[in-house]
N, CA, C and O atoms as a printed pandas DataFrame, in Angstrom:
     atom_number atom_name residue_name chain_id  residue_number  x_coord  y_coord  z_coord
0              1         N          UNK        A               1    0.842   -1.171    0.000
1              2        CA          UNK        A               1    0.000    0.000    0.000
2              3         C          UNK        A               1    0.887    1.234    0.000
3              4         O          UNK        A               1    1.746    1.200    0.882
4              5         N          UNK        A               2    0.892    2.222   -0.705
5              6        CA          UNK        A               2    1.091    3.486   -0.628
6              7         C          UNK        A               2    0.199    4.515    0.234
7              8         O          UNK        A               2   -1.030    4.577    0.258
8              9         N          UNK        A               3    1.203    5.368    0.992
9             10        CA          UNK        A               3    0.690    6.441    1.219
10            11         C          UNK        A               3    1.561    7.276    2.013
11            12         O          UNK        A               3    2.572    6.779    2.507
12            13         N          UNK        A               4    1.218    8.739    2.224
13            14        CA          UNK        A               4    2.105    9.727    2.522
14            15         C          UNK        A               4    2.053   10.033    4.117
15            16         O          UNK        A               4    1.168    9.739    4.920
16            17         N          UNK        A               5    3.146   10.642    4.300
17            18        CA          UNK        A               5    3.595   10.200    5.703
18            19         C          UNK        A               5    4.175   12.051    6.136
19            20         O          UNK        A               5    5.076   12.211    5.313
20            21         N          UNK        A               6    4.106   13.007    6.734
21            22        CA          UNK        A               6    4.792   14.158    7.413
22            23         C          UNK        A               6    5.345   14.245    8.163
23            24         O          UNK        A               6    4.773   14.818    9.091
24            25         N          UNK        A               7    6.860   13.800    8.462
25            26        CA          UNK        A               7    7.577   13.891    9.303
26            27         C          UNK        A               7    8.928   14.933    9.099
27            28         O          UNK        A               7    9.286   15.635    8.153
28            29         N          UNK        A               8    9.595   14.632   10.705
29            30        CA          UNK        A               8   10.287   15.718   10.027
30            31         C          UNK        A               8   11.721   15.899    9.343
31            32         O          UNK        A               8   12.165   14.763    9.511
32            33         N          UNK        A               9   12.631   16.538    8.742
33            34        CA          UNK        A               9   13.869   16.159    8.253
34            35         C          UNK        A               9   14.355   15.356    8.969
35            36         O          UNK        A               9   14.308   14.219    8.501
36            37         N          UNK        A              10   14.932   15.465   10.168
37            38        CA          UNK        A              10   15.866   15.279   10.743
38            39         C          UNK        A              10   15.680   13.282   10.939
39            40         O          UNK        A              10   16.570   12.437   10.843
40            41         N          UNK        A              11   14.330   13.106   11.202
41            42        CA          UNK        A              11   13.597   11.775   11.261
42            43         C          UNK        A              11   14.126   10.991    9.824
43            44         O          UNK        A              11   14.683    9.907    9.657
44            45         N          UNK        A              12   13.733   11.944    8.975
45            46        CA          UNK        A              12   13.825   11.012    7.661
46            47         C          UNK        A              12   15.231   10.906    7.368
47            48         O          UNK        A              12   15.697    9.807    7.067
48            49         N          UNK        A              13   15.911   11.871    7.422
49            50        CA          UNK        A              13   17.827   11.848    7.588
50            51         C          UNK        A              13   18.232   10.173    8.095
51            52         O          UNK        A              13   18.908    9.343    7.488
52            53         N          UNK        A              14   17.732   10.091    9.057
53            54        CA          UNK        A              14   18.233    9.211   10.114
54            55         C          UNK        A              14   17.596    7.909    9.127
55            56         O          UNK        A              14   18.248    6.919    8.796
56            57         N          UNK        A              15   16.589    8.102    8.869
57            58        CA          UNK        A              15   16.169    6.690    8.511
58            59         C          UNK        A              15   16.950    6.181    7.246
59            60         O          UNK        A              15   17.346    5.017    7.188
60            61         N          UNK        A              16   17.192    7.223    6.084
61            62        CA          UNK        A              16   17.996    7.145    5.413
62            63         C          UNK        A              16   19.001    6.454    5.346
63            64         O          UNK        A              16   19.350    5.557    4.578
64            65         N          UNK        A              17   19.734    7.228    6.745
65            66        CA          UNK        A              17   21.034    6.801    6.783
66            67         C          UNK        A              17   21.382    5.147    7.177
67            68         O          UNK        A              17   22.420    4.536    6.921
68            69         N          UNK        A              18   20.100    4.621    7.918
69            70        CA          UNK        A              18   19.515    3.409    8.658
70            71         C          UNK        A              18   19.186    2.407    7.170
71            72         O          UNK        A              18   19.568    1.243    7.056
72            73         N          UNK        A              19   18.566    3.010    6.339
73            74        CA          UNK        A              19   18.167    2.343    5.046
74            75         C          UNK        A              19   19.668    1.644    4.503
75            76         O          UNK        A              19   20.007    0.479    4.296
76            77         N          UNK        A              20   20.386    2.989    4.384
77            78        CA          UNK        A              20   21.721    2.332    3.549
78            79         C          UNK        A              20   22.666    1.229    4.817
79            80         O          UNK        A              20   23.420    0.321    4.468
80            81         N          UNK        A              21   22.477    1.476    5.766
81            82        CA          UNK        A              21   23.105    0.971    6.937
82            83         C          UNK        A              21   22.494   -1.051    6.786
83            84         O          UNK        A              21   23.070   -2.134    6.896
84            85         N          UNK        A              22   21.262   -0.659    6.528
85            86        CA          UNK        A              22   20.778   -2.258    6.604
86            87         C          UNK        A              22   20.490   -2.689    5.030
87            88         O          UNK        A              22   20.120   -3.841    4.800
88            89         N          UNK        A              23   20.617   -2.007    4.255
89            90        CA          UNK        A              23   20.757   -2.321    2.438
90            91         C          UNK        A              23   19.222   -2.504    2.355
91            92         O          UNK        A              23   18.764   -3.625    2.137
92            93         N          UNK        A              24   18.582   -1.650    2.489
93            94        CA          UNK        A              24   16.929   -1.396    2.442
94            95         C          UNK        A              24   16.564   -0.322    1.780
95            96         O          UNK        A              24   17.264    0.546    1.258
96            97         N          UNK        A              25   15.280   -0.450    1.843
97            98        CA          UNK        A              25   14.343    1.547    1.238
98            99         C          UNK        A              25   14.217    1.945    2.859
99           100         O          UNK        A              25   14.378    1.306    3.899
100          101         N          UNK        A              26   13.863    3.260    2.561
101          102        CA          UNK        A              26   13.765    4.384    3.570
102          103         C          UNK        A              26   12.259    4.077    4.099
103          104         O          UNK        A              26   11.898    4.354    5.243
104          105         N          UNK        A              27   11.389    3.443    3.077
105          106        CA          UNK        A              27   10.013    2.821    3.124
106          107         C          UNK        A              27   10.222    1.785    4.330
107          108         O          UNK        A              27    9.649    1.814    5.419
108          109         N          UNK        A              28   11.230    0.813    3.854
109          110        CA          UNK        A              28   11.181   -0.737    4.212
110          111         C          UNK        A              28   11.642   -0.338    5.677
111          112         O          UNK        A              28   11.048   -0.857    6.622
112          113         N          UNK        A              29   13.059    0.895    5.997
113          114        CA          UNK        A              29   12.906    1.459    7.525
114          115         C          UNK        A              29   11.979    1.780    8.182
115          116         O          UNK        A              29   12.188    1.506    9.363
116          117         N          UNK        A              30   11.043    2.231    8.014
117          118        CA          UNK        A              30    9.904    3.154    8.505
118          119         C          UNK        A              30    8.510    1.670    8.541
119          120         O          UNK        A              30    7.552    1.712    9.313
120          121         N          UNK        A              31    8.729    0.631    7.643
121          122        CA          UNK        A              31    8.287   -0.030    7.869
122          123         C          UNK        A              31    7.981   -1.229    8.836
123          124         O          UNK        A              31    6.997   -1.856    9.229
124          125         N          UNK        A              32    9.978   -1.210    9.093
125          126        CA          UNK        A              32   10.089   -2.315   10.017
126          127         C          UNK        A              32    9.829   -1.868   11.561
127          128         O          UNK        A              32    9.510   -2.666   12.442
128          129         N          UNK        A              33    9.987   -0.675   11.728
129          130        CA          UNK        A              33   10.127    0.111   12.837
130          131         C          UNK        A              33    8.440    0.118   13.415
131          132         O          UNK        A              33    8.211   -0.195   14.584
132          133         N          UNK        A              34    7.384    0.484   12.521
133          134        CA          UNK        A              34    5.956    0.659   13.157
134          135         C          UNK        A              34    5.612   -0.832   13.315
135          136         O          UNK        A              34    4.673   -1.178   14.033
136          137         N          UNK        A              35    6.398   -1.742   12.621
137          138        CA          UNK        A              35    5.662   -3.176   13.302
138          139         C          UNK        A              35    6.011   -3.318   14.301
139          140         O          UNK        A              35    5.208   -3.759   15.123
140          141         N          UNK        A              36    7.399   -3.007   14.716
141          142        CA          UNK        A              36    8.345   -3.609   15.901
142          143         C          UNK        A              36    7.290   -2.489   16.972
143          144         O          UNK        A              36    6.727   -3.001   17.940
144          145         N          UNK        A              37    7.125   -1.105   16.706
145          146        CA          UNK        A              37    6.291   -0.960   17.714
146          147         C          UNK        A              37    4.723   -1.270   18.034
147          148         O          UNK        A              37    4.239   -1.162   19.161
148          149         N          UNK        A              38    3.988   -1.679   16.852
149          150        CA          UNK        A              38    2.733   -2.596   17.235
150          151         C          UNK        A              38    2.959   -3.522   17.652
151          152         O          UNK        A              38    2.219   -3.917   18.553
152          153         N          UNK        A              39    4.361   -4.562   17.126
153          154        CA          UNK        A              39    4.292   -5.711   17.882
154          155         C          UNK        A              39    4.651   -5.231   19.675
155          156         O          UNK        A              39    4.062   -6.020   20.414
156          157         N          UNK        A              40    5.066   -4.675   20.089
157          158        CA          UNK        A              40    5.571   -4.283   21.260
158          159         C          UNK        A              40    4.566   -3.405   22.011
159          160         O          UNK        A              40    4.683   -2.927   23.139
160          161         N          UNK        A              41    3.723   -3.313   21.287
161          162        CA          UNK        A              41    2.227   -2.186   21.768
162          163         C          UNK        A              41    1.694   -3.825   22.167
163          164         O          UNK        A              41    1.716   -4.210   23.336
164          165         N          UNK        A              42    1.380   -4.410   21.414
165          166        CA          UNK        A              42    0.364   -5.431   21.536
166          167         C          UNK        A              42    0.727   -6.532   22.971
167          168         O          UNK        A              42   -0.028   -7.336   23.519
168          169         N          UNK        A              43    2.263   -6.167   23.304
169          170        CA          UNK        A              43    2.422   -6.921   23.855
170          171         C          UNK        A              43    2.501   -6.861   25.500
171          172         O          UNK        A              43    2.586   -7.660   26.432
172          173         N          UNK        A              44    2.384   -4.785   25.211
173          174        CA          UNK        A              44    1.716   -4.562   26.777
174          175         C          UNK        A              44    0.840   -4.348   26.975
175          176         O          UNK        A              44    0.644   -3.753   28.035
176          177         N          UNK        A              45   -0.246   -4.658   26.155
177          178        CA          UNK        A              45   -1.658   -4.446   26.132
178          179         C          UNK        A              45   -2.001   -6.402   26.333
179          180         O          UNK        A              45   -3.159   -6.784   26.500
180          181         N          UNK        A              46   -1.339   -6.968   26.303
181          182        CA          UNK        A              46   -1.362   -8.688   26.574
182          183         C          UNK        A              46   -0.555   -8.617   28.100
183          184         O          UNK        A              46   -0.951   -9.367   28.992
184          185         N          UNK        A              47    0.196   -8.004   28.265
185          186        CA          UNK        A              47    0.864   -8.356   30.019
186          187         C          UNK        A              47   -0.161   -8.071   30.613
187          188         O          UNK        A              47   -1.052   -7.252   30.390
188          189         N          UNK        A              48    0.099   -9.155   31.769
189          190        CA          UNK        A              48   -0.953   -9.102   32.874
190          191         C          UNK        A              48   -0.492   -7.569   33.660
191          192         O          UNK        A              48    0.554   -7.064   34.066
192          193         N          UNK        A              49   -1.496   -7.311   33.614
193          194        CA          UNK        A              49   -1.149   -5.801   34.770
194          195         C          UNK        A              49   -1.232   -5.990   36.488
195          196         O          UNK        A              49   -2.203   -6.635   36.884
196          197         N          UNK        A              50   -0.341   -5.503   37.455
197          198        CA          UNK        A              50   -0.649   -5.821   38.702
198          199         C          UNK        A              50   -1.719   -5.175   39.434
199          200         O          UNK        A              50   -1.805   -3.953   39.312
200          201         N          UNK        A              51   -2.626   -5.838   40.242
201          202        CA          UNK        A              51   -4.164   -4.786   40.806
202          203         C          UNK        A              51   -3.522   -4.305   41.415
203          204         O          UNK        A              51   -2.434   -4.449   41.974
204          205         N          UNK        A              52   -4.891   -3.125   41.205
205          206        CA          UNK        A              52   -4.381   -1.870   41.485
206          207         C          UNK        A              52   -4.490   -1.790   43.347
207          208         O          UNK        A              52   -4.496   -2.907   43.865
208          209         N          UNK        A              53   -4.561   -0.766   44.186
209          210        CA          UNK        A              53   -4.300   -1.026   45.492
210          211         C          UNK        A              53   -5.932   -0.399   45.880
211          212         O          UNK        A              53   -6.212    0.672   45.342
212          213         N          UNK        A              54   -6.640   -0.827   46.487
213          214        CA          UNK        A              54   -8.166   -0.272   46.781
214          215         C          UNK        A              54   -8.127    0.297   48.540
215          216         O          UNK        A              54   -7.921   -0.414   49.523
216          217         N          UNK        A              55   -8.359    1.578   48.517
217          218        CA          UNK        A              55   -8.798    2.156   50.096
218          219         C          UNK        A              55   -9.763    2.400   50.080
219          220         O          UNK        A              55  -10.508    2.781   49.177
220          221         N          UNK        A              56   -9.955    2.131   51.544
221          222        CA          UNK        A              56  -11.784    1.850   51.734
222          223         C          UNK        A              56  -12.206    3.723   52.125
223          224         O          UNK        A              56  -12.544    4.042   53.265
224          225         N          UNK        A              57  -12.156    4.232   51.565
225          226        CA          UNK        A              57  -12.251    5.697   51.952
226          227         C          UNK        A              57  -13.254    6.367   51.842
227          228         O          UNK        A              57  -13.255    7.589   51.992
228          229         N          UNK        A              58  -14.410    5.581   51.522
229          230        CA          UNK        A              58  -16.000    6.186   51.559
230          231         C          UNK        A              58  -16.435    6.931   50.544
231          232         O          UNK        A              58  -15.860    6.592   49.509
232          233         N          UNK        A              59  -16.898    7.457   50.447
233          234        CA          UNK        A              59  -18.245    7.684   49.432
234          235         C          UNK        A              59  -17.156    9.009   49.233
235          236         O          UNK        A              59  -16.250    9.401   49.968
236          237         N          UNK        A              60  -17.798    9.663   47.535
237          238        CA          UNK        A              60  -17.204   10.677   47.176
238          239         C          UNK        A              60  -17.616   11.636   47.398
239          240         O          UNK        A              60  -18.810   11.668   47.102
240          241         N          UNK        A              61  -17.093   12.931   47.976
241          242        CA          UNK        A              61  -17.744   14.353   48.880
242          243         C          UNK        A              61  -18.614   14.854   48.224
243          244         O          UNK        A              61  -18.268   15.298   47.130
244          245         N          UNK        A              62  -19.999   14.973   48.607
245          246        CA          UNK        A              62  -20.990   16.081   47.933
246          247         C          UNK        A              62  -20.892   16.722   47.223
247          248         O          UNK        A              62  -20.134   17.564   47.705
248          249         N          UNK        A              63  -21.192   17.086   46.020
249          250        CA          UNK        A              63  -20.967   18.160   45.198
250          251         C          UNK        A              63  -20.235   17.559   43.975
251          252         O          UNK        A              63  -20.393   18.005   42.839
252          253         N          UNK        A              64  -19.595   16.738   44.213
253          254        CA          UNK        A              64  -18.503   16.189   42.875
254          255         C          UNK        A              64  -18.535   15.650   41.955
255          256         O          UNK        A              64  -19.052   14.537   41.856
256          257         N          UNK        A              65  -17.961   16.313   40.954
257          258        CA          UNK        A              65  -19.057   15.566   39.999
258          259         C          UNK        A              65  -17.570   14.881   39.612
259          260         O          UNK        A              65  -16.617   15.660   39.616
260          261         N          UNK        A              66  -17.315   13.493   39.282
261          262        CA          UNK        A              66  -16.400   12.876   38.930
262          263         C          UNK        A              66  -16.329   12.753   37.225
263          264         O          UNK        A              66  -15.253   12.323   36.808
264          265         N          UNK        A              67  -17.465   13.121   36.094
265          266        CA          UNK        A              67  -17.355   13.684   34.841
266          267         C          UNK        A              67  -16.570   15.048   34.225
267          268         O          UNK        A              67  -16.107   15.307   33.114
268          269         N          UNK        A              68  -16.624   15.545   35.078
269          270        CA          UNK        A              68  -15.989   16.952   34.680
270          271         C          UNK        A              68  -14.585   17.328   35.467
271          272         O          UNK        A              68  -14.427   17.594   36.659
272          273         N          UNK        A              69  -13.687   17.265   34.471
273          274        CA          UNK        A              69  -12.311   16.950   34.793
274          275         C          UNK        A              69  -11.704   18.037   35.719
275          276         O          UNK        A              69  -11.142   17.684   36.756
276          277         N          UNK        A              70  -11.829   19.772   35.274
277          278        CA          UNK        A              70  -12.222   20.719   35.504
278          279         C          UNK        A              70  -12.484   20.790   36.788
279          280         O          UNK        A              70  -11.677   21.530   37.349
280          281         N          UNK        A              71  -13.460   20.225   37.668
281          282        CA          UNK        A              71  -13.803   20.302   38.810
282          283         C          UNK        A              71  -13.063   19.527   39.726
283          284         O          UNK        A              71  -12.691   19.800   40.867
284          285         N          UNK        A              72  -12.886   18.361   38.933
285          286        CA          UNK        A              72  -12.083   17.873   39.816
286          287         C          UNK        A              72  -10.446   18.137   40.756
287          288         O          UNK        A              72   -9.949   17.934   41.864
288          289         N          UNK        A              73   -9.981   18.955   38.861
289          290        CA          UNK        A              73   -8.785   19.350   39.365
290          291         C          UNK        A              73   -9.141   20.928   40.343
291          292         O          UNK        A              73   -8.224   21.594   40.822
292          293         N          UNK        A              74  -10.295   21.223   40.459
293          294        CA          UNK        A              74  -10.285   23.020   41.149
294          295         C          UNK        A              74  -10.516   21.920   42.458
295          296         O          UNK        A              74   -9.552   21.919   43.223
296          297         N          UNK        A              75  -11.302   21.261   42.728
297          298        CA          UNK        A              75  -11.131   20.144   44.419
298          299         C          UNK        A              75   -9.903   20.071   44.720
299          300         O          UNK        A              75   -9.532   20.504   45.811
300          301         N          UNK        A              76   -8.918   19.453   43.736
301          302        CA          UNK        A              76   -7.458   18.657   44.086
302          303         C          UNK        A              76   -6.322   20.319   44.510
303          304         O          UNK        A              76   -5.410   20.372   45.334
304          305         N          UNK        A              77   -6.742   21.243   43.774
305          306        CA          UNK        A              77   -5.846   22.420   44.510
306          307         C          UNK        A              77   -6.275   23.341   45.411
307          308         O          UNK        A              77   -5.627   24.314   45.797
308          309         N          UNK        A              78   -7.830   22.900   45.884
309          310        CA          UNK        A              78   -8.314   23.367   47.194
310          311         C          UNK        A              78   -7.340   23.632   48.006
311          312         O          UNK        A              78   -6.575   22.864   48.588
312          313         N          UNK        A              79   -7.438   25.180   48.016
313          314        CA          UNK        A              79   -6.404   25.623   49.424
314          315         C          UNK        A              79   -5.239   25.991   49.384
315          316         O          UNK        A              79   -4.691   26.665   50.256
316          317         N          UNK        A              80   -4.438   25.353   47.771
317          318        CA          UNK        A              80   -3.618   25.364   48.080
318          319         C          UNK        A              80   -3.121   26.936   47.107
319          320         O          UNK        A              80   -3.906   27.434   46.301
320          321         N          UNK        A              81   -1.724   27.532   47.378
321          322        CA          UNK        A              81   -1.259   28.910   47.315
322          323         C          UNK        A              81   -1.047   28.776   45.649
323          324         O          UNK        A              81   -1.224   27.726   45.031
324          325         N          UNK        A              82   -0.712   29.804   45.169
325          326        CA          UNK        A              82   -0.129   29.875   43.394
326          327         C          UNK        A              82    1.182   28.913   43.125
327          328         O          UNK        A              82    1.406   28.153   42.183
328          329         N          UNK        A              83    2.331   29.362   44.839
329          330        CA          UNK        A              83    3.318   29.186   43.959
330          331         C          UNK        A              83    3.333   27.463   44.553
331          332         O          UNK        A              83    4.343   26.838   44.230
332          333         N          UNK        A              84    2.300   26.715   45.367
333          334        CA          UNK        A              84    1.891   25.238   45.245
334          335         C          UNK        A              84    1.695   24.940   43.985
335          336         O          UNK        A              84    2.672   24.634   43.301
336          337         N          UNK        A              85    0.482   24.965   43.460
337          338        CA          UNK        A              85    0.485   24.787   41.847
338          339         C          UNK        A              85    1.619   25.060   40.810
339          340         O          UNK        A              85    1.409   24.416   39.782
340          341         N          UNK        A              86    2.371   25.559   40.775
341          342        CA          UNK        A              86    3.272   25.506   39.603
342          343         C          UNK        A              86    4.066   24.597   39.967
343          344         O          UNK        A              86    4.992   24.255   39.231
């Protein structure tokens, strides 16, 4: 399959130089590289993950709406000063 790709010089330089390095196309670099990272995506999306840690900490405070991200983060810096937040 063909198709076009926007990256940037410096990326494609390298692959280039990687192409002639392994006696390939600049295609066949760019090719081997997104499998090796799907295959390697796929394969931490297959590891078992360790559970997570659960506290019994009760019900969530009045008012909160746990949809709106926004609110949540103006709860999480309750109180605290400007130069806390940065």
């Amino acid at each position: 399959m063909r198709t076009t790709l926007t990256i940037s010089d410096a990326l494609y330089e390298q692959a280039k130089v990687e192409a002639v390095r392994q006696g390939t196309t600049v295609g066949g670099v760019f090719e081997s590289a997104l499998r090796g990272y799907l295959e390697r995506l796929g394969q931490l999306q297959c590891a078992e993950l360790p559970d997570l840690p659960v506290f019994a900490a009760g019900c969530v405070r009045p008012g909160v709406d746990l949809d709106r991200n926004a609110a949540l983060r103006e709860l999480l810096d309750e109180g605290l000063g400007m130069d806390a937040l940065r």
